[in-house]
N, C-alpha and C positions, 0 to 999 in steps of 0.2 A: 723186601728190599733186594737190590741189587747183588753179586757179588763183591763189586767194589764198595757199596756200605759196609759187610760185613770185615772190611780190611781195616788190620790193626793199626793203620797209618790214617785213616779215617776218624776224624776228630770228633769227640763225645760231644753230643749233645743234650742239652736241660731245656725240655719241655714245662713251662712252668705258664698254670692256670689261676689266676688271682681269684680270694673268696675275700670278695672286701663288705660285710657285714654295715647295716646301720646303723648307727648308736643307739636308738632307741626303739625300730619296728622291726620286725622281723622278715628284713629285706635283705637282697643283694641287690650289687650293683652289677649292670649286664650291659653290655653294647651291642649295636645294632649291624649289622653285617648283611651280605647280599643274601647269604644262606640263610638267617635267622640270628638271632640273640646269641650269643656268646660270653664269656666270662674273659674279660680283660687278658690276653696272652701276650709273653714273649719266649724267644726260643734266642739261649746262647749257647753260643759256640767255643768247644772248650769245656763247656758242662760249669755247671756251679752244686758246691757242698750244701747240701739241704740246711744245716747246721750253721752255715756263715752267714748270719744275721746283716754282717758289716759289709757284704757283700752283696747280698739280696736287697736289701733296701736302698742304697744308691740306685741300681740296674733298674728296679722299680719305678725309681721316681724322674729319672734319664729317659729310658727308654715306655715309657707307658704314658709320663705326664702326668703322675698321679701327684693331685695335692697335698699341700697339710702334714699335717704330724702322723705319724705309725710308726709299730712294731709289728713281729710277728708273731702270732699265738703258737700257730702249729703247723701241719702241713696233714691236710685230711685223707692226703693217699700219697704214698711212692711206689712207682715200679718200678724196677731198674731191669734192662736186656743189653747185656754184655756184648754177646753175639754182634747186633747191630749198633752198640755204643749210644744209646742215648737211657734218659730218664726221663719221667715225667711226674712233676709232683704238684698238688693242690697248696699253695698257702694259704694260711685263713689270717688275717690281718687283723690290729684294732685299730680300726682310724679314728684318731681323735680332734677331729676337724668337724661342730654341727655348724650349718648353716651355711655349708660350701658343698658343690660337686664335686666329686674327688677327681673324675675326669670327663673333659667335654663331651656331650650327645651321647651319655648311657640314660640309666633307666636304674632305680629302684624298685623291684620285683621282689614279688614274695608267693607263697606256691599257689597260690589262685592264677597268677598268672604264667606258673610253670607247665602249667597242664593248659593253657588258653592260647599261649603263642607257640610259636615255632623257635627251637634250640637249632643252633648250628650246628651241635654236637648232641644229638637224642640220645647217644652213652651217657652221658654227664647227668640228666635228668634224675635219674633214681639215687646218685650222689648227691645231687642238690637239695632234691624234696626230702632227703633224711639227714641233711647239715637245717634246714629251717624246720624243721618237726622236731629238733633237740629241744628238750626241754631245762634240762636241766647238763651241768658235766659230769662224765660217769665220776665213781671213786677215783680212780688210777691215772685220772689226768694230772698231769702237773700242774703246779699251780701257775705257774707263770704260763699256762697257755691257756686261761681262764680271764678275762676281761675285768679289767679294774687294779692288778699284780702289778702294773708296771707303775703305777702310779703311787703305789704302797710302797715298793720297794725305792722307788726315786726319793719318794718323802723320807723316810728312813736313814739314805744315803747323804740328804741334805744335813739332816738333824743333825746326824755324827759327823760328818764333818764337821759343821760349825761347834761342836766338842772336842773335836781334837784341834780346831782353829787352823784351819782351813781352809780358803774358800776357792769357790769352783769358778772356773777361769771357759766352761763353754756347757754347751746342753750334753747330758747321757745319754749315750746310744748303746744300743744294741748290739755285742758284739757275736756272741758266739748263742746260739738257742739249739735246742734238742731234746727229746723226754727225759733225758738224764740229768741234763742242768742246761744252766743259763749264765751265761755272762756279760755285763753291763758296765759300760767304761764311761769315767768322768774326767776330764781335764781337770786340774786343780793350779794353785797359787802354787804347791809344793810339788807336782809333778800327779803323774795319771793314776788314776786310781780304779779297782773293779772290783763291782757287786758281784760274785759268785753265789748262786742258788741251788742246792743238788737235792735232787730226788731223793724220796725214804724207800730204799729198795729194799729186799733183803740182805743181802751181801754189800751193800755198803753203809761206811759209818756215818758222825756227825762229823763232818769234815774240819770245820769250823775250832771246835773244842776240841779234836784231837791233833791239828797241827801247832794249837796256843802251847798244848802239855809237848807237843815234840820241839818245836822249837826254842823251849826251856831245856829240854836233853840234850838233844843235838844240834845249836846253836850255828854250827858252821855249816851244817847242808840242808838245813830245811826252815825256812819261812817262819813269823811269828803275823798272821792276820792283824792289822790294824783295831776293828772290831768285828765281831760278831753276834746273832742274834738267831739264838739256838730254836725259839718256836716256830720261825718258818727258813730252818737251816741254811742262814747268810751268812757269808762273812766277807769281810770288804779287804781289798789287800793292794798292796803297792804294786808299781809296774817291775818287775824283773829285768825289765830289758830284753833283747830279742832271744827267744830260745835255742838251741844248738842247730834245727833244722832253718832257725830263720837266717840267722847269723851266719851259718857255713855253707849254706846254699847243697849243690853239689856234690861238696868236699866236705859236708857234715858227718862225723865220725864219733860213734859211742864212747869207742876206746879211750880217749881220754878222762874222759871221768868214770872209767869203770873201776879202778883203783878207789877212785874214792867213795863210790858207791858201795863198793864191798865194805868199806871201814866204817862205813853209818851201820850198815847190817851188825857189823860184829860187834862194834859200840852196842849196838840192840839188844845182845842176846843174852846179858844179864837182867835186860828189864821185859822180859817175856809178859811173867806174872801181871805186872806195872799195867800192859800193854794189852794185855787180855782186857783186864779190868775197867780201863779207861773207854774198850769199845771196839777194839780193833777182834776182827771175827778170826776163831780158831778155823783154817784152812792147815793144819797140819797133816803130815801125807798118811797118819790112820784115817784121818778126815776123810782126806783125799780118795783114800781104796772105798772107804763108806759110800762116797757122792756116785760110785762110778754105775751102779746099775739101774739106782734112781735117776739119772739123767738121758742113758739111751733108753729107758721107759717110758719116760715125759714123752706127752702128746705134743707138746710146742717141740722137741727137739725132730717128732714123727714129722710134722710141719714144715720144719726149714729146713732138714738136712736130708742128706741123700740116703735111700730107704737100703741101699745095698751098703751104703759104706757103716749102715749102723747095724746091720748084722754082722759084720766083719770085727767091727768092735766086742758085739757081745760075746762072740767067740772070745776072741783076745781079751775078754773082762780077766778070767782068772792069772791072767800072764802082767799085765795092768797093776793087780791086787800083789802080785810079789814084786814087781818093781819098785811099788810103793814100799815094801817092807826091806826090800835091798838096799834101795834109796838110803831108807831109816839108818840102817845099821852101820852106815859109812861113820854117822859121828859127828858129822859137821850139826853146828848148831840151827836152833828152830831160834830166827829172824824177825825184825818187820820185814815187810814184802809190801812192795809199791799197787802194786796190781796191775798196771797201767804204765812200766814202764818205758818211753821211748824218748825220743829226740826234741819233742814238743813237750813235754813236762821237766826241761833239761835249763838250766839258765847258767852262763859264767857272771860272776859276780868281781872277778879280777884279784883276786887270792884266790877261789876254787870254784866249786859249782853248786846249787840252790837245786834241790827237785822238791816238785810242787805236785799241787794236782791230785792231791791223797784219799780220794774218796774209797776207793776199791781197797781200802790199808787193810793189810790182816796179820795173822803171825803166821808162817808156813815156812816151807825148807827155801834156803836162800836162794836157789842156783833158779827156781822155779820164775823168778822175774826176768829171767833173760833170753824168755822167748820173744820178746820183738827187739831188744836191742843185736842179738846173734844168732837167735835159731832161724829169724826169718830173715835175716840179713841176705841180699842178694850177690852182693862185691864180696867176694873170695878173702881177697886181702884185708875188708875192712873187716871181717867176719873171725879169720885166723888174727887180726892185731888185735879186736878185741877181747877174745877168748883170752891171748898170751898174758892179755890185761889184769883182767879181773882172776883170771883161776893164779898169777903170779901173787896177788894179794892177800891170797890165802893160803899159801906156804904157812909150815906151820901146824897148821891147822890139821891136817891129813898129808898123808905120802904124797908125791905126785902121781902115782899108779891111782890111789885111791881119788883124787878130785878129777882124776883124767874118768873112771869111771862115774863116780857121779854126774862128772859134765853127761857124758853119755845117755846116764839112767833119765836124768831132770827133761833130756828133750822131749817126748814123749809126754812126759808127766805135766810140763810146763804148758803143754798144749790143750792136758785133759781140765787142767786147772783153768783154764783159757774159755773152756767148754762149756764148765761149769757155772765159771761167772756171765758171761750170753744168757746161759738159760733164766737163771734172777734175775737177770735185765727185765729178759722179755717176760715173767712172769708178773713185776711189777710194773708194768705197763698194762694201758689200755690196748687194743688189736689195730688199731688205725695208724700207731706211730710204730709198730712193729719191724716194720721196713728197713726202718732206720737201724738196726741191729742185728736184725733177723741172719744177715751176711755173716756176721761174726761168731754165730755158732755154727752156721754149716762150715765155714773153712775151719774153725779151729777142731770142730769133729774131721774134717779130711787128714790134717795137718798131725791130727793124732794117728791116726792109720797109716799114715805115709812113714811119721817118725819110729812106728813099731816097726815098718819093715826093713831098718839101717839097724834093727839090733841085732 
């Protein structure tokens, strides 16, 4: 591309190739072009979240004309080039429309006719004939990106509502999709309501059953799911209302509920034992020094991250291993820890604030959650108001020399711990949805290196 492509004022673009599968033969559907066959395309401007389900599927059905009913299963490839700002990714869809075209003047093909006509795109081929050669879906797919899920999970969402008496006021859609979970939202008589589905990863829990037991503990800041249904880890739960990034736009700011956020923590730190037991993973910071050479080992961390910044680290391992033990010895207590938390798992409730979104829950050192709401923060001021926030809430608790230290020791740490959870991502995943993640362990290994060298 040009120079001016690669200019940061130059708007991302999402290359996006539709894999729209037949209900019952082992077809796509192709259209016809001057070049040859092609796969259903559009390109937005602005880029679209591989993830935003709610989003892709209108764009879909606007701009392409596609009929009928669907969801999206998955996406068989992403590549993302910063550089020149765009993406490109395959969805692979379930259309559940027989006995209709899904769009005018294509063609269902199947790989006798991948190798007999001509592709507009002859890269795509070796992609295609090994999406119709699957036989079966590996272990490590999710399940809602496996055909027949949405229909299970709809039916499920029907039932229990009409048990908690209920009823739904328009069709469920699709809201949020990714290998990690799935989200599915239903209008109701009594207000909106969403099927959440989360992956069995390592490092994550049963989301479901351990927000039922936290929100019998801590009743003012965290959710109690409507139902749940632990064999194919659902739990159905009411709408929050907009969360802190939707709601403040802008002017969306942690600091405000960093106070309270601290005061769930310390609420926590008599039911550790409780909190072990019920499911939430030991990420404590002897953990922590344990994970650290097992992860720049890993061949997926060789993979996604940069080959110099992970030798930089291993040097720095044994420096890593006494922070963690510095860490320790401040005193402050072992926590729940959100894992995950930021702006989007943030709700006001109009007396205080709700944080949701618990999958990543573990027990570890407190301060270790506040790498995306402060350590990445990029406004100065919002950055210094929330720090004054949360570290004022733990007066008390340690000198202010010693939490001013801690804050210090945790960035770093916060990061490695950041690092860690990436790699059980992408360990429990298939290799094809990798993409989707794959970003988040190389920046939180850079992000580690960067913060060892402010010590």
């Amino acid at each position: 591309m040009s120079a001016i492509a690669t200019s940061k004022e130059v708007s991302w673009v999402s290359h996006l190739y539709v894999i729209l599968p037949h209900i019952d033969e082992r077809k796509i559907w192709l259209l016809p072009t001057d070049g040859g066959w092609a796969l259903p395309a559009l390109d937005v401007e602005g880029g679209v979240w591989a993830g935003d389900a709610s989003r892709l599927i209108p764009l879909l059905k606007e701009r392409l004309g596609l009929a009928g009913e669907f969801t999206i299963l998955r996406h068989l490839g992403v590549t993302y080039n910063s550089e020149e700002r765009w993406d490109q990714a395959y969805p692979v869809l379930e259309w559940r429309a027989p006995g209709a075209d899904p769009i005018p003047s294509g063609r269902w093909m199947g790989e006798d006719d991948l190798t007999s006509l001509p592709l507009a795109d002859a890269s795509q081929q070796t992609l295609l004939a090994g999406f119709l050669a699957e036989n079966e879906a590996p272990p490590l797919r999710a399940a809602w990106a496996r055909r027949g899920w949405f229909a299970q999970a709809t039916a499920w969402m029907d039932e229990t509502l009409t048990g908690l008496g209920r009823t739904s006021t328009g069709p469920v859609e699709q809201h949020k999709s990714l290998g990690i979970s799935c989200l599915l939202r239903q209008p109701t008589d009594a207000g909106t309501v969403y099927l959440k589905a989360t992956a069995r990863l390592p490092l994550f829990v049963n989301e479901g059953r351990l927000m039922e037991t936290l929100s019998r503990y801590f009743p003012r800041w965290i959710p109690a799911p409507l139902a749940r249904q632990d064999g194919n880890s659902w739990m159905l739960l009411e709408d929050f209302g907009p969360n802190l990034r939707e709601r403040d736009k802008k002017d969306a700011d942690f600091a405000p509920a960093a106070a309270e956020y601290a005061r769930l923590q310390q609420a926590s730190a008599t039911r550790v034992k409780e909190l072990l037991t019920l499911g939430c993973i030991d990420r404590r910071l002897p953990v922590l020094a344990e994970q650290i050479d097992p992860l720049l080992a890993h061949p997926l961390t060789a993979r996604h991250a940069k080959a110099e910044e992970i030798s930089q680290l291993v040097a720095l391992a044994p420096r890593l291993r006494q922070h963690c033990a510095r860490l320790a010895a401040i005193g402050l207590p072992d926590t729940l820890v959100h894992g995950d938390l930021h702006l989007g798992n943030v709700a006001g409730n109009g007396e205080g604030y709700l944080f949701f979104d618990w999958s990543d829950a573990c027990i570890a050192h407190p301060f270790l959650d506040m790498i995306t709401p402060y350590f990445l923060e990029e406004d100065e001021a919002k950055r210094a108001r929330g720090k004054a926030h949360y570290l004022a809430a733990w007066e008390g608790w340690a000198s202010q020399s010693a939490l001013e230290e801690a804050w210090r020791l945790a960035k770093p740490l916060a990061a490695l711990h950041q690092a860690v959870s990436y790699l059980h991502i992408l360990i429990g995943q298939e290799d094809v949805v990798h993409p989707e993640m794959a970003s988040g362990l190389r920046d939180f290994v850079e992000f580690t290196l960067r913060a060892m060298d402010e010590i």
